[in-house]
C-alpha positions as CSV (number, residue, x, y, z in Angstrom):
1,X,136.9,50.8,77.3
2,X,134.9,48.0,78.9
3,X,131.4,48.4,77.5
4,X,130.6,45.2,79.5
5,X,130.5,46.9,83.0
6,X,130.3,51.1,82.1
7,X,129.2,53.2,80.0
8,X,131.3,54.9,78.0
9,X,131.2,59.2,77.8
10,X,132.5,61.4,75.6
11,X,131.8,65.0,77.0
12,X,132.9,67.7,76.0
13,X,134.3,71.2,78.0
14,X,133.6,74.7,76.5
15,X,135.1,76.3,79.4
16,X,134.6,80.3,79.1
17,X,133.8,79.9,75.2
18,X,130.7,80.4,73.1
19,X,127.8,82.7,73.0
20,X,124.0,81.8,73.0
21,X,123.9,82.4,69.5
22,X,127.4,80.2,68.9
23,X,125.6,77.3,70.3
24,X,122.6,77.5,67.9
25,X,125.3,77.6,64.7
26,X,127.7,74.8,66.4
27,X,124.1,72.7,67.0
28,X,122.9,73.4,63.0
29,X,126.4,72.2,62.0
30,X,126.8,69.1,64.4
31,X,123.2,67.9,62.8
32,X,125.1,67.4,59.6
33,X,128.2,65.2,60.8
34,X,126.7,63.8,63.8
35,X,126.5,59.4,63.5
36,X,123.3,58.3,63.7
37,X,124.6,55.2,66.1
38,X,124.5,56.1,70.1
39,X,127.0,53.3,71.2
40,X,128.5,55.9,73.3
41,X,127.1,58.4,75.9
42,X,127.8,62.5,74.6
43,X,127.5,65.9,76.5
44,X,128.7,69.0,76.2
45,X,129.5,71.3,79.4
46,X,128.6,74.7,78.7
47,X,128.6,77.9,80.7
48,X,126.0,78.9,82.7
49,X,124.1,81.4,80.7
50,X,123.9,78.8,77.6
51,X,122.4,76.4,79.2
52,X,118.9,76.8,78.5
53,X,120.0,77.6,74.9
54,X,122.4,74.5,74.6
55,X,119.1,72.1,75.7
56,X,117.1,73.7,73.0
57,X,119.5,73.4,70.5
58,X,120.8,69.8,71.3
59,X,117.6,68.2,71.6
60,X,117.7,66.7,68.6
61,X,121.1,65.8,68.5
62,X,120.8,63.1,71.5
63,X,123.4,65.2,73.0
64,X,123.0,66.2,77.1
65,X,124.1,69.2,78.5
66,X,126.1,69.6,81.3
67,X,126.8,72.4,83.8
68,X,131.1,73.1,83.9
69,X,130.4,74.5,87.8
70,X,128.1,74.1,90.8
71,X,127.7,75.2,94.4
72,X,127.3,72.8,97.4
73,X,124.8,74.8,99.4
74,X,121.4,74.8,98.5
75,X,121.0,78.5,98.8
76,X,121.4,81.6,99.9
77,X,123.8,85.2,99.7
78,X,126.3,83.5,97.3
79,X,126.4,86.0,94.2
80,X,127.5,84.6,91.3
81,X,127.0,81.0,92.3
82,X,124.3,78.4,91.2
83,X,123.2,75.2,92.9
84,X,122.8,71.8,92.1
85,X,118.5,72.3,92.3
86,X,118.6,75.1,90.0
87,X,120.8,73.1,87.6
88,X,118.0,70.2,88.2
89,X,115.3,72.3,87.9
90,X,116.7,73.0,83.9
91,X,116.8,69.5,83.7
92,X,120.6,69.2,83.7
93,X,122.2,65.8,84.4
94,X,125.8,66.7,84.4
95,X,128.4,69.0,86.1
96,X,132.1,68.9,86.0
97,X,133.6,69.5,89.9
98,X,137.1,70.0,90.7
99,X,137.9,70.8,87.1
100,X,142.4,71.8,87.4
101,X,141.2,75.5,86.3
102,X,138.8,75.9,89.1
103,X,141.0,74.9,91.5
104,X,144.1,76.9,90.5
105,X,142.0,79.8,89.5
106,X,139.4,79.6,92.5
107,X,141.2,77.8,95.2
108,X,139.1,74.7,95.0
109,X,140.0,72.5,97.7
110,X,139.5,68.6,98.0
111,X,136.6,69.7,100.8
112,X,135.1,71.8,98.2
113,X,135.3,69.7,95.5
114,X,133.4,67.0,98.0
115,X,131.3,69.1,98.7
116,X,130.1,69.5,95.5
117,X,129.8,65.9,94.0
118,X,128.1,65.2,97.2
119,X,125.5,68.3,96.1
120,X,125.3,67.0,93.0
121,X,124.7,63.7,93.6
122,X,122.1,64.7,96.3
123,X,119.8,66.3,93.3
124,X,120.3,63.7,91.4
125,X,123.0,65.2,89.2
126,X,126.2,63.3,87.8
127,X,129.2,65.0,88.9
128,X,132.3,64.7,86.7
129,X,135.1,64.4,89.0
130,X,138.6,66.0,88.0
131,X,141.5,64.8,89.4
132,X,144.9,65.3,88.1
133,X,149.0,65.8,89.0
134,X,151.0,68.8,88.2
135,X,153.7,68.3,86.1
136,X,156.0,69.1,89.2
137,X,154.6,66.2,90.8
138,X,155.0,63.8,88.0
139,X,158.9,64.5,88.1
140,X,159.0,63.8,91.3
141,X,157.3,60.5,91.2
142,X,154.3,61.2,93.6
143,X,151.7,60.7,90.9
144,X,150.0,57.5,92.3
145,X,150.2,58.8,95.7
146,X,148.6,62.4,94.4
147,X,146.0,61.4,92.7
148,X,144.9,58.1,95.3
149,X,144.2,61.4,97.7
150,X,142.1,63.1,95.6
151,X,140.1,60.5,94.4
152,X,139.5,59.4,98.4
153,X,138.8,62.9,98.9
154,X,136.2,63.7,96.6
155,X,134.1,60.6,97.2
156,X,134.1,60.9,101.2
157,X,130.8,60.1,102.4
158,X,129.5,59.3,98.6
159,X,127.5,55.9,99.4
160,X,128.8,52.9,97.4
161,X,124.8,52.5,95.5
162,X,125.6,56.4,94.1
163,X,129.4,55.1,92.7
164,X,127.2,54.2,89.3
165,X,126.2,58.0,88.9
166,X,130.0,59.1,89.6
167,X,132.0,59.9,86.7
168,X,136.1,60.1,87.4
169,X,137.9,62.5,84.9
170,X,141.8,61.9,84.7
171,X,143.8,65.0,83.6
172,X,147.2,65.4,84.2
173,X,147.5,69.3,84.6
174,X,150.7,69.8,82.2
175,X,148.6,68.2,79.4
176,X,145.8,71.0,79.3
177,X,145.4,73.1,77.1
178,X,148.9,72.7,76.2
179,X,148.8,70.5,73.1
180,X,150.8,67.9,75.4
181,X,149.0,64.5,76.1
182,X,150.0,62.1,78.1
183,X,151.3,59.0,76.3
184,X,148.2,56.0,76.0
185,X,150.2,53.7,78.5
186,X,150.8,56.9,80.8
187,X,147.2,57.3,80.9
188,X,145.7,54.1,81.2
189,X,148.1,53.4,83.8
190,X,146.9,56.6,86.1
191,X,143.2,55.5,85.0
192,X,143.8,52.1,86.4
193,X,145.1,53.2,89.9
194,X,141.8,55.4,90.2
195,X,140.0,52.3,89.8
196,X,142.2,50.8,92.2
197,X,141.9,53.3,94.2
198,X,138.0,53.0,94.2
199,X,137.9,49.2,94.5
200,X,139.4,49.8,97.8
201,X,136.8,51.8,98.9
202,X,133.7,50.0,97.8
203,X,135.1,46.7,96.4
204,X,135.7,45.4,92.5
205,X,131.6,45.2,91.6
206,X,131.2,48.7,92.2
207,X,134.9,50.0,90.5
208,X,134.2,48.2,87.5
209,X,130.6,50.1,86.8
210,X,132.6,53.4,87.7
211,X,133.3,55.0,84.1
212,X,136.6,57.0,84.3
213,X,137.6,59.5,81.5
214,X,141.0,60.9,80.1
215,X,141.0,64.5,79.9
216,X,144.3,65.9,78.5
217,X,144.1,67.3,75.0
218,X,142.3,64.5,73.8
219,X,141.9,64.8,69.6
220,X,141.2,63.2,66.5
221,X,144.7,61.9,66.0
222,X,145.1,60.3,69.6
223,X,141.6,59.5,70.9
224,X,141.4,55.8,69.3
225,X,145.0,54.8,71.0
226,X,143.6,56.4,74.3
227,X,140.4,54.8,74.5
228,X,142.0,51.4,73.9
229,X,143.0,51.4,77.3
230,X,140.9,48.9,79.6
231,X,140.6,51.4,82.0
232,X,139.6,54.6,79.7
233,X,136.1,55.2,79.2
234,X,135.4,58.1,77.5
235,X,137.0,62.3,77.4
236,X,136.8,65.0,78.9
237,X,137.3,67.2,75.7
238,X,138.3,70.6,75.8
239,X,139.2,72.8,72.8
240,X,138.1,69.8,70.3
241,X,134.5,69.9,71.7
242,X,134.6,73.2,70.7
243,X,134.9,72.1,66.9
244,X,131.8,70.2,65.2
245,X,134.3,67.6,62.6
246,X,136.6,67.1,65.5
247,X,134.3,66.4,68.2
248,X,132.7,64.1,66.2
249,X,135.6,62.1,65.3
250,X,136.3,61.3,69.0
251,X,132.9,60.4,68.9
252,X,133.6,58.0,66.3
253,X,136.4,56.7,68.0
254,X,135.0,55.5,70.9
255,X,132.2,54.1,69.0
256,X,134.3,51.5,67.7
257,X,135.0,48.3,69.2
């Protein structure tokens, strides 16, 4: 972490978890383990139909609420889908795009997922940007080269004075949900070629405000050792966020110097 230049963000990633009524009880118990320091920015990405319940219930909590999905057009016969304004207009200031699961699942492309930060961005809305290899593609060495692609895809056309609203989400695809994570030095090193990769698009000022996450089973045990990294600046937690004492913890980890 480099509190000097970024901010650092610990957001979490329900994926397709939790009711209405879940969020309520996980808010009531996060009030009594929650630090009373903010040295760290925290979110939780919910689905769509808790987000008006997750902004009641987090209020208090100085937590934000994020959005885990959103469309790029504005509107129109798209069942099913919800746009960046309507996320705005429930004062959401967060959405995850080009999350691993979305594009297997979905058949997210690199357009798409441009698309979408660029939608985002456009309401005023901070995209989280996923990018991450297969573990197919980390045995055959084309890591650096994968993920340099979809980093330069996903910020075509994103003007360098929105990079500061951009947030780059590293997870390698094998370590998802598996209980694998990617060693601290394994991750640090793929989070400093997205910098890299971003200085040569808009130069060092702007890379160095960029805040770039780790997003591969990041826990209690390992959070401290992967947010040591220079180049790490927060999680993209998934089944821990999910968890009130072990959320917190990673919390508490990237609060410390």
């Amino acid at each position: 972490m480099n509190r000097r230049y970024r901010k650092t963000v610990i957001a979490g990633n329900w994926k397709m978890n939790m009711t209405a009524s879940e969020t309520k009880k996980f808010a009531e118990e996060m009030k009594k383990v929650m630090p009373r320091a903010k040295w760290c920015d925290t979110l939780i990405c919910v689905p769509a139909c808790n987000l008006q319940a997750a902004t009641r219930a987090f209020k208090d909590l100085r937590i934000a609420v994020g959005a885990e999905n959103v469309y790029y057009e504005a509107k129109g016969a798209y069942t099913g889908e919800i746009s960046a304004e309507m996320l705005k207009d429930l004062s959401i200031k967060y959405a995850i795009v080009g999350h691993s699961e979305r594009r297997e699942y979905f058949g997210e492309t690199d357009e798409i997922v441009n698309k979408k930060a660029l939608a985002a961005l456009e309401a005023g809305i901070t995209p989280i940007v996923c990018v991450g290899e297969s573990l197919a593609q980390r045995e055959m060495g084309v890591t650096n080269e994968w993920i340099a692609l979809q980093v330069k895809a996903a910020l075509a056309g994103v003007p360098a004075e929105k990079m500061r609203r951009v947030i780059v989400a590293y997870e390698p695809i094998w370590a998802i949900g598996t209980g694998k994570t990617a060693t601290s030095e394994q991750a640090g090193e793929v989070c400093t070629l997205i910098r890299a990769t971003i200085r040569s698009l808009y130069g060092a000022r702007v890379a160095r405000s960029v805040t770039i996450q780790y997003g591969g089973s990041m826990n209690p045990t390992n959070a401290q050792e992967l947010l040591a990294q220079p180049d790490i600046d927060g999680g993209l937690i998934g089944g821990a966020s999910l968890k009130p004492e072990q959320f917190v913890a990673i919390i508490n980890a990237a609060n410390q110097d």
